[in-house]
C-alpha positions in Angstrom: 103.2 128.1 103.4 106.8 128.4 105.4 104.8 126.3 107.8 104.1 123.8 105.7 107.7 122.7 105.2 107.7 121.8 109.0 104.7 119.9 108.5 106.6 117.7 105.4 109.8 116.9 108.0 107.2 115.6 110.6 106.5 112.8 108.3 107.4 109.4 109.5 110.5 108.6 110.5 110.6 105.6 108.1 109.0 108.0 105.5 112.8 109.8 106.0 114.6 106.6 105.5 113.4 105.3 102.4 114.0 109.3 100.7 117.3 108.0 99.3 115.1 105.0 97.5 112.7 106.9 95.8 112.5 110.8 95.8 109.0 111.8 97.7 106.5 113.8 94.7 105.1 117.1 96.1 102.1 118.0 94.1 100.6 122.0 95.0 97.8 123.3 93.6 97.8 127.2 94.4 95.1 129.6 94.0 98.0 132.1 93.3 98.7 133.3 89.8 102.4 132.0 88.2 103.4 136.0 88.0 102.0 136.7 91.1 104.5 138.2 93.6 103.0 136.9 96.7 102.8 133.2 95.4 106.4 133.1 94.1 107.2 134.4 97.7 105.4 131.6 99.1 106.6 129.1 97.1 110.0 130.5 97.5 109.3 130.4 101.4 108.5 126.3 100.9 111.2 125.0 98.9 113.5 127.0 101.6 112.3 125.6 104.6 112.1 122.2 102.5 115.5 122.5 102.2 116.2 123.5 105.6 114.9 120.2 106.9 117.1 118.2 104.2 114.5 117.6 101.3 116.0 118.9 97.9 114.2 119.7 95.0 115.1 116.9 92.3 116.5 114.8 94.7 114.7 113.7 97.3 111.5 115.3 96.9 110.1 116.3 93.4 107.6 119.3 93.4 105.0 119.6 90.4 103.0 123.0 91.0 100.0 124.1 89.0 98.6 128.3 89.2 94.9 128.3 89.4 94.9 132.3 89.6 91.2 132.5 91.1 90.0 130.3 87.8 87.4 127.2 88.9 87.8 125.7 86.2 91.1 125.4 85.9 91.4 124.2 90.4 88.9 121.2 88.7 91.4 120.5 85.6 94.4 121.0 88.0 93.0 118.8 90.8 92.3 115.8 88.4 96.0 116.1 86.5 97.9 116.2 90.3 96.0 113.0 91.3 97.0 111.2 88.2 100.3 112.2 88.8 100.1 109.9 91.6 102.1 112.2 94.5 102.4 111.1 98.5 100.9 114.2 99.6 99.4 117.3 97.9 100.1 120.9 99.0 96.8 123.6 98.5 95.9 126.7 99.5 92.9 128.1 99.8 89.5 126.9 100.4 88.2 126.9 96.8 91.4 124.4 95.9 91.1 122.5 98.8 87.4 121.8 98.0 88.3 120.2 94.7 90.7 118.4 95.4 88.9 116.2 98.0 86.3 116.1 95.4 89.2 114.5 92.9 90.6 111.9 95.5 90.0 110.3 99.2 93.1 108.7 99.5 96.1 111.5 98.5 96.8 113.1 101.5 96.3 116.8 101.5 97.9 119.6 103.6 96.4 122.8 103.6 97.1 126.2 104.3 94.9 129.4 104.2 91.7 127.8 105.1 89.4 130.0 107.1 87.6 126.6 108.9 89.2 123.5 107.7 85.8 121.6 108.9 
């Protein structure tokens, strides 16, 4: 997921200029559990290298996470709530959370990590 902070300072450069108008909303959907040391490491890895290319937590970007912790159920509840929130781009990892979030929207971007063949 570090990577993944690289891939949210690639956006636009007029994506950058309008961050001090409206602060950007980050949606993840993780297959990690909340109390899971390896996802608090990852999302801990994110919001640094978030940081490192400018984008603050609160300020110009708002992150809303939701756990799925291996429940399918609870990746097709999560999916549907993130899209309502209406966020610019949506953070999963994971095949199984990937696959329902393209099943909840078309149009939300979604950048991925962890997937085995993103095809």
């Amino acid at each position: 997921m570090s990577l993944l902070g690289g891939a949210v300072a690639a956006w636009p450069l007029q994506a950058r200029a309008q961050q001090s108008e409206r602060a950007r909303r980050i949606r993840i959907l993780t297959t990690q559990s909340e109390n899971a040391p390896d996802g608090q490491a990852r999302l801990g890895a994110f919001t640094q290298r978030l940081t490192e290319q400018g984008w603050t937590d609160g300020r110009s970007a708002h992150l809303e996470i939701r756990w799925g912790a291996g429940d399918a159920e609870r990746y097709r509840r999560y999916a549907r709530e993130l899209v309502a929130l209406a966020p610019d781009v949506i953070l999963a990892d994971g095949s199984s959370s990937v696959a329902v979030l393209q099943q909840a929207t078309r149009t939300v971007p979604i950048v991925f990590a962890g997937i085995i063949d993103p095809v």
